[in-house]
C-alpha positions in Angstrom: -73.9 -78.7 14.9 -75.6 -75.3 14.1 -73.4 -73.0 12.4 -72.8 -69.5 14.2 -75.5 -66.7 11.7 -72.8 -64.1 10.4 -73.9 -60.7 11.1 -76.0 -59.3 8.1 -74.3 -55.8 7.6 -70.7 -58.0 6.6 -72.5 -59.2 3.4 -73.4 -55.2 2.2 -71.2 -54.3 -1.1 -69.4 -51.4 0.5 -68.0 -53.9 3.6 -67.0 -56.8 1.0 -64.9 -53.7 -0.8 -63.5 -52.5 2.0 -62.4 -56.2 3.0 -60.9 -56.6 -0.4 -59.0 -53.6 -0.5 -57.7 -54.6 3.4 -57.0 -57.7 2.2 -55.0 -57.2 -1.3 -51.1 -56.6 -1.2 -50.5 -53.2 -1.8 -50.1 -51.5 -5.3 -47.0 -49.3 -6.1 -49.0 -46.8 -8.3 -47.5 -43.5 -9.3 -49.6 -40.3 -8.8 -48.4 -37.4 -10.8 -50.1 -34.8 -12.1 -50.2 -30.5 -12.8 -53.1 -28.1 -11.4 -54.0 -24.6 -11.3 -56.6 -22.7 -10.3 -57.7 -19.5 -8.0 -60.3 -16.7 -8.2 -60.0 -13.2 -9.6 -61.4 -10.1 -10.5 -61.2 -7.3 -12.4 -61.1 -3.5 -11.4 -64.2 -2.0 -12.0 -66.3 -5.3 -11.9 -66.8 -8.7 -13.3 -64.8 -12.2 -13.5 -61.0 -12.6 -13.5 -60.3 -10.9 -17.8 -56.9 -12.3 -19.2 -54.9 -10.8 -21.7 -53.2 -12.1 -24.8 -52.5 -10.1 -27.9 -54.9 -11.0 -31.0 -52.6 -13.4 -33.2 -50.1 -13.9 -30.5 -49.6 -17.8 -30.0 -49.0 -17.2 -26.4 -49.7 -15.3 -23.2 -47.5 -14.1 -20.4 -49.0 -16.7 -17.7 -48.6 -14.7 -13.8 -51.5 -13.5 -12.9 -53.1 -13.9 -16.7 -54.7 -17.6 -16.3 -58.5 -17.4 -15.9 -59.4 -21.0 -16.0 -59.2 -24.1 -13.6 -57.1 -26.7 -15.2 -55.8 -30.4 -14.1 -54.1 -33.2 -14.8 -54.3 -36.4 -13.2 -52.1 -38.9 -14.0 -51.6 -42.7 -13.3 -48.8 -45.2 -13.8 -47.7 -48.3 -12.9 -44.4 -51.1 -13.2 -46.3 -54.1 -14.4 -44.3 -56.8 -15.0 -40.5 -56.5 -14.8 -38.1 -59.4 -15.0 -34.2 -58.7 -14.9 -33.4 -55.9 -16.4 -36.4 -55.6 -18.9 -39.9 -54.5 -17.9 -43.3 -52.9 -18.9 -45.1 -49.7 -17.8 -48.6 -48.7 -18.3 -49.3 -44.9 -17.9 -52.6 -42.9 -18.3 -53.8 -39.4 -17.8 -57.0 -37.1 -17.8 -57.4 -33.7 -18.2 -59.4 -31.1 -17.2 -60.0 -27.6 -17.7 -63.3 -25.1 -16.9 -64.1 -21.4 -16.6 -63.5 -21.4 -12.4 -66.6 -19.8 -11.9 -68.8 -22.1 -10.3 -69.3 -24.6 -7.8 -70.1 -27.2 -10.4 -69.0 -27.1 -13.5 -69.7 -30.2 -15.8 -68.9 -30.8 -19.2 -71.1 -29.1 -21.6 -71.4 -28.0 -25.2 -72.2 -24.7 -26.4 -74.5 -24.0 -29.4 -72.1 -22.7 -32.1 -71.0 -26.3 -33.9 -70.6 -28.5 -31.2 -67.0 -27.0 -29.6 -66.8 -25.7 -26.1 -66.4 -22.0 -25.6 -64.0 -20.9 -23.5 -66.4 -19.1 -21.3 -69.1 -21.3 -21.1 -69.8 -22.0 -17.4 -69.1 -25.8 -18.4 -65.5 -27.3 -19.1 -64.0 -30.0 -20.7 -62.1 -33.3 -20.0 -59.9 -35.3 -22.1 -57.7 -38.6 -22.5 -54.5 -36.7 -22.6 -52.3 -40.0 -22.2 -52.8 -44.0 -22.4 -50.0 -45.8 -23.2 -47.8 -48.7 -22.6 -44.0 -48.4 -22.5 -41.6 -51.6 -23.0 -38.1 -51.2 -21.6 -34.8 -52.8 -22.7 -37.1 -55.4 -24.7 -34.9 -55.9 -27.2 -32.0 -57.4 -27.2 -29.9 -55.4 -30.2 -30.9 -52.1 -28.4 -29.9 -52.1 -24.6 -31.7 -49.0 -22.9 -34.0 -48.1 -25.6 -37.4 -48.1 -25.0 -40.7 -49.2 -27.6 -44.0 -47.8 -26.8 -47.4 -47.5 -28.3 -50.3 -45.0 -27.3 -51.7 -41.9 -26.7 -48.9 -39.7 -25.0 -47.2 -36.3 -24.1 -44.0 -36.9 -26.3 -40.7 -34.9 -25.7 -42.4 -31.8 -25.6 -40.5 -28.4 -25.3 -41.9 -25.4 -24.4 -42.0 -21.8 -22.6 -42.7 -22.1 -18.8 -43.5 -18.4 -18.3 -46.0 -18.4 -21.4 -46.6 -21.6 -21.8 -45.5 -21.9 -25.4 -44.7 -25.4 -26.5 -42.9 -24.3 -29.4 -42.0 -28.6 -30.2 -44.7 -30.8 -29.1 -46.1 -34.1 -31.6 -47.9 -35.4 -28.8 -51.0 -37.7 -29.7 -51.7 -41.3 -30.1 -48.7 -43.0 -31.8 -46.0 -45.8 -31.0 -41.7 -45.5 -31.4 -38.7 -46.3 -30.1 -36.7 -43.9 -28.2 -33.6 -43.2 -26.2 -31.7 -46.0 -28.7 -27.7 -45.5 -27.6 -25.5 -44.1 -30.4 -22.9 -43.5 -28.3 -22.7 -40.1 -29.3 -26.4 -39.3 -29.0 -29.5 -40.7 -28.0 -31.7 -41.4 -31.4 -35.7 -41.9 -31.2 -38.1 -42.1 -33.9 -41.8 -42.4 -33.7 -45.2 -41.7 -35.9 -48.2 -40.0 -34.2 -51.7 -38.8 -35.4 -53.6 -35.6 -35.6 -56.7 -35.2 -36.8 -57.7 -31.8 -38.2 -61.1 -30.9 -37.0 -62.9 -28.4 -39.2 -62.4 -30.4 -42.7 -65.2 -29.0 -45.3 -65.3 -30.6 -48.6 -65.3 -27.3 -50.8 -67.8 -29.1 -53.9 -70.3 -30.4 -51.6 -69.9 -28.7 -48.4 -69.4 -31.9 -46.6 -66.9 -33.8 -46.1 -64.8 -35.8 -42.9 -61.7 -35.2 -41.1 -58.2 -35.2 -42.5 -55.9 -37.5 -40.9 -52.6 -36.0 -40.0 -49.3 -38.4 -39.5 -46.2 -37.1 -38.6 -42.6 -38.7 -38.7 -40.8 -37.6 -35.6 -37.0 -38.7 -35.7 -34.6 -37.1 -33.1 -31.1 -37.2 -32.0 -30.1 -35.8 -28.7 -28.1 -35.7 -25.7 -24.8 -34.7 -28.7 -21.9 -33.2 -26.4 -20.8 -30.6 -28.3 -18.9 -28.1 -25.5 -18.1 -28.0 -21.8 -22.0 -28.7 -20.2 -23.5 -28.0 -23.1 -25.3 -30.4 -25.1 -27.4 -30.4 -29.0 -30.7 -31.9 -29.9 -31.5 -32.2 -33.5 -34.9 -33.1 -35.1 -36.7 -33.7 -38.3 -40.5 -33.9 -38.7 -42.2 -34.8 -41.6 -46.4 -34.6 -41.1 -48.3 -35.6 -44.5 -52.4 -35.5 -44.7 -53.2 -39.5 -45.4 -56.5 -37.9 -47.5 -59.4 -40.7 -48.2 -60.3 -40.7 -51.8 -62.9 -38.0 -51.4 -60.4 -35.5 -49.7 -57.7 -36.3 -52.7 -60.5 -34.8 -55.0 -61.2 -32.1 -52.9 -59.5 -28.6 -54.8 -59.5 -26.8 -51.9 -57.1 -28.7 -49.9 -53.4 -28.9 -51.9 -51.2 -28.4 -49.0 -51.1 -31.7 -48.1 -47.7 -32.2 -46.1 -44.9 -30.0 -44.4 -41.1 -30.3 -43.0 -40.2 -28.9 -39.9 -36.1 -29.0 -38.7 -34.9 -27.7 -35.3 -31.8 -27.1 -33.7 -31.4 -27.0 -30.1 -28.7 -26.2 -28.0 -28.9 -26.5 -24.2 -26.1 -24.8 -22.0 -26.1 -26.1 -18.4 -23.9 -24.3 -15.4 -24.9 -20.8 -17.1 -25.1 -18.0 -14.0 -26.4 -20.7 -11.8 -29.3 -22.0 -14.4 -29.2 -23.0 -18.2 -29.8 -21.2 -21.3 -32.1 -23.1 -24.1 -31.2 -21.7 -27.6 -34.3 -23.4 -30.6 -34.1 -22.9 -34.3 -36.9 -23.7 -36.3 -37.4 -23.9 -40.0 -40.6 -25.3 -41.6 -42.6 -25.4 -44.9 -46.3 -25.6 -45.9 -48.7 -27.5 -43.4 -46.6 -27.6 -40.7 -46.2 -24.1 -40.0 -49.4 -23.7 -37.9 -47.9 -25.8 -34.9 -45.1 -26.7 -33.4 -44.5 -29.9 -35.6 -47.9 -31.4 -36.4 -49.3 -31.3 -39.7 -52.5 -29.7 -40.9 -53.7 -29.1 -43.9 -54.5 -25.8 -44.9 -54.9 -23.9 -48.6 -51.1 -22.2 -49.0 -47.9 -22.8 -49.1 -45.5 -21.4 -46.9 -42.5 -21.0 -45.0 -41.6 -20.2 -41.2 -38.5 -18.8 -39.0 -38.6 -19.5 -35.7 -36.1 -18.5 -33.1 -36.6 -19.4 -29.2 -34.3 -18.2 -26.5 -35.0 -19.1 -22.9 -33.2 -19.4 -19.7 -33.3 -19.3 -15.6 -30.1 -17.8 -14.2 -29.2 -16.8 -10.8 -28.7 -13.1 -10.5 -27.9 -13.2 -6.5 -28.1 -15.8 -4.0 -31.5 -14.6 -3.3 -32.7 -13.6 -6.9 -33.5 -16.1 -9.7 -34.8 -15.4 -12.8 -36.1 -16.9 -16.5 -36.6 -15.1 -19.5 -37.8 -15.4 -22.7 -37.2 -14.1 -26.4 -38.8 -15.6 -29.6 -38.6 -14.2 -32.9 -41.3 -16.3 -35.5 -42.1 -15.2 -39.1 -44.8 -17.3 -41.2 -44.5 -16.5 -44.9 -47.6 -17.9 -46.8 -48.7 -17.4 -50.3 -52.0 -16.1 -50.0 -50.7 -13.4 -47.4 -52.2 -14.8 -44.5 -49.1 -14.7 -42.2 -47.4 -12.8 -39.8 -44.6 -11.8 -37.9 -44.2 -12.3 -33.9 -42.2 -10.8 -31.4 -42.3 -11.7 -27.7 -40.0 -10.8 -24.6 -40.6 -11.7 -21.0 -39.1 -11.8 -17.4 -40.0 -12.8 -14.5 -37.2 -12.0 -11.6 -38.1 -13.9 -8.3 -37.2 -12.6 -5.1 -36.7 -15.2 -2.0 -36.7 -13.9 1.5 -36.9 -17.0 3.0 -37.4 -20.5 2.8 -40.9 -20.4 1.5 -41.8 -16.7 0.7 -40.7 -14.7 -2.0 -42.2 -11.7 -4.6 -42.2 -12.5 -8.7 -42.6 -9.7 -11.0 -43.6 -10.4 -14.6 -43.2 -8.7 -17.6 -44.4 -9.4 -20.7 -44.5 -8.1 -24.4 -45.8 -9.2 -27.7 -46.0 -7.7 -30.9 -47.9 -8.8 -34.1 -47.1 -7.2 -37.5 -49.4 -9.1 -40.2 -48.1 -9.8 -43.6 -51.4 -9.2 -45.5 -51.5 -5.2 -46.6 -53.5 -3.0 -44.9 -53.6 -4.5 -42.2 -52.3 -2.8 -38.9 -49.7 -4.0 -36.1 -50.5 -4.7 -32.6 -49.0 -5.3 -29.4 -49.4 -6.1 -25.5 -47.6 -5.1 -22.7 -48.5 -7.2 -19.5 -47.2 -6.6 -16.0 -47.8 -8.6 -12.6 -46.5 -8.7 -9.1 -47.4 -11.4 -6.8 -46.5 -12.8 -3.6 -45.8 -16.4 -3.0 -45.5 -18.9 -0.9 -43.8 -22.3 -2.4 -42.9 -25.4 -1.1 -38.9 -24.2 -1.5 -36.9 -21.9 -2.6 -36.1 -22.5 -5.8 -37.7 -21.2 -8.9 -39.7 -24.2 -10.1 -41.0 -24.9 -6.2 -44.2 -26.1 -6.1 -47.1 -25.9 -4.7 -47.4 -22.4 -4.6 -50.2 -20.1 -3.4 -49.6 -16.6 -5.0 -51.5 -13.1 -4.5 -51.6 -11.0 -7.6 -52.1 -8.2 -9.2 -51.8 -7.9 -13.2 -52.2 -4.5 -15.7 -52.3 -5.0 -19.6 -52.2 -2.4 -21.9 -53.2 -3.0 -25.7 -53.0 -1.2 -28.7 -54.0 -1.9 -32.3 -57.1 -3.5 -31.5 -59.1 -5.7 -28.9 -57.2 -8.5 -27.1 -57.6 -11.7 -28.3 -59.0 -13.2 -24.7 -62.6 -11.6 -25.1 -64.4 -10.5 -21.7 -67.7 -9.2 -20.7 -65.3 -7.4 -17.7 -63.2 -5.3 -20.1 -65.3 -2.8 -22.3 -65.2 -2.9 -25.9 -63.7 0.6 -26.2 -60.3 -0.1 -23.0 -57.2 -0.4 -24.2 -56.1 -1.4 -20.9 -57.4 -3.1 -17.7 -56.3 -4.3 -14.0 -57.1 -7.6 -12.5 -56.2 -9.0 -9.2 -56.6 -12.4 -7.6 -55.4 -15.8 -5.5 -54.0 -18.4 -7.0 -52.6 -21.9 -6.7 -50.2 -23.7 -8.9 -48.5 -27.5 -8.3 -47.0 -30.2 -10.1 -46.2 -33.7 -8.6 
């Protein structure tokens, strides 16, 4: 008996995958993520200019972001049995200049390191890890995991300050039940970048480890509850870079305090104290190694409160003073609001104010501050103030004074000490 000739486009590689993917039981993946990205302008001509103060750590975000950036994330329950399971999550980043079409990955000609506005962008392996829950038996709840991961960061919504974030490749255990608090501990890396051997002028990067040990979840009044960490980050210096005179600061202490008040005027307040020592002042609890001692103050206060039933808004006050030796320090001040007003179920009007000051320690050296204003309407998947997507129209004015901004732009003249920018923009987290 003949057999019956299959037809000849069933055998082509796009039909077999297609057949495959028909054929396979379905996957439970998670799909999260964060994007942004719009199009702007700035009066008087030229690209979308953004303004931060020169030294500030942070900009006031509404209307101020001049950049396309994503995350893409992917996640999945792999094996679970009982009460004890495994998950495997992974993210990629991306962030470019939004001003073309196509922008791939590129590198600019000053050392290798992508300039924020070169028409190319940049991705990156933000997180790649592998999470083991309830594995052991001592420890119901906890949770081991080893990777490269975003881990317990805290930060500033409305200017994006992450004021306690070790995030890296690492492994811990977390969320271990105290019974009065939830304790985790974990070590993660941090490679400083721009290591110069100071005899020969060459030299390799300094690996950075920190010790990250955390108790939290600590009841300590009516809906209010205390977190309390300790980082420790030393350099683990090769031979060569122990010999290296230029590099003594080789380690640095970092203690917060943070006291979370839920049920406050419809939202929560967020109250951070900071205190650290030598190389881990110039983050927010990762070590690098620098050439001075020091010490640093940090104070955050943050909140979203409801003002009416149709008003919500967050502020923002942070108070941070870096005392080093050689006098290369400096004092910040920063205050923001942004009120939101909903007049409906998806519309609403945001204004944002923003203000930061820099005072330097070194002598002779001048203050300067920025003073940022935006009003933009939206339209948000909700009412509430962390609704998203949104799609916003803006329009943003910056005023500076001691000096050029720290954002540089061919759009804003050398000479302004002010400048108005306008725009569309979309926001969304999932």
């Amino acid at each position: 008996m003949k057999h019956k000739q299959m037809p000849p486009f069933l055998f082509k590689p796009g039909y077999v995958l297609a057949a495959m993917l028909v054929s396979a039981p379905a996957l439970a993946v998670d799909f999260h993520g964060y994007m942004r990205s719009g199009v702007g302008a700035t009066a008087g001509g030229g690209d979308q200019a953004c303004f931060q103060a020169a030294g500030a750590p942070a900009k006031y975000r509404l209307g101020n972001e001049c950049e396309t950036y994503a995350e893409i994330g992917l996640g999945q329950e792999v094996w679970k049995e009982g009460d004890k399971s495994f998950y495997v999550d992974s993210m990629i980043a991306y962030n470019s200049r939004q001003a073309n079409d196509y922008e791939a990955t590129r590198t600019d000609t000053n050392g290798g390191a992508n300039h924020p506005f070169d028409e190319g962008g940049d991705v990156a392996i933000r997180q790649f890890n592998v999470v083991g829950h309830n594995l052991i038996e001592s420890l119901p709840g906890a949770d081991i995991w080893a990777g490269k991961r975003y881990y317990k960061r805290h930060d500033v919504h409305i200017n994006d300050y992450y004021y306690w974030d070790v995030s890296g490749p690492g492994a811990g255990i977390e969320d271990i039940d105290l019974g009065f608090a939830k304790a985790s501990i974990a070590w993660i890396r941090n490679t400083d970048g721009d290591y110069v051997y100071q005899g020969s002028g060459t030299g390799t990067n300094i690996a950075n480890d920190t010790l990250d040990i955390r108790l939290a979840e600590i009841d300590v009044n009516p809906n209010g509850k205390l977190e309390i960490g300790y980082d420790y980050g030393k350099a683990n210096l090769t031979d060569e870079q122990e010999r290296d005179p230029g590099y003594t600061d080789q380690k640095g202490h970092l203690i917060t305090l943070e006291h979370t008040q839920g049920d406050w005027f419809g939202g929560y307040n967020k109250l951070a104290l900071q205190y650290g020592t030598d190389g881990i002042i110039g983050s927010s609890g990762r070590n690098s190694t620098g050439n001075s001692d020091g010490k640093m103050l940090r104070l955050v206060n943050q909140g979203v409160v409801g003002l009416t039933d149709n008003i919500e808004m967050m502020y923002v006050q942070i108070y941070e003073d870096r005392d080093f030796d050689n006098d290369s320090g400096q004092e910040w001040l920063s205050f923001g609001v942004r009120p939101v007003y909903k007049w409906n179920e998806t519309m609403s009007t945001a204004l944002e104010f923003g203000y930061d000051r820099i005072d330097p320690q070194a002598d002779g050296e001048r203050s300067r501050d920025l003073k940022k204003l935006t009003l933009a309407q939206q339209w948000s998947a909700g009412r509430s103030f962390w609704a998203r997507p949104q799609i916003r129209v803006f329009a943003t004015y910056a005023k500076w004074d001691g000096g050029r901004y720290q954002a540089a732009s061919e759009s804003i003249d050398a000479g302004d000490d002010d400048g108005l920018t306008f725009g569309v923009q979309a926001e969304a987290w999932w």
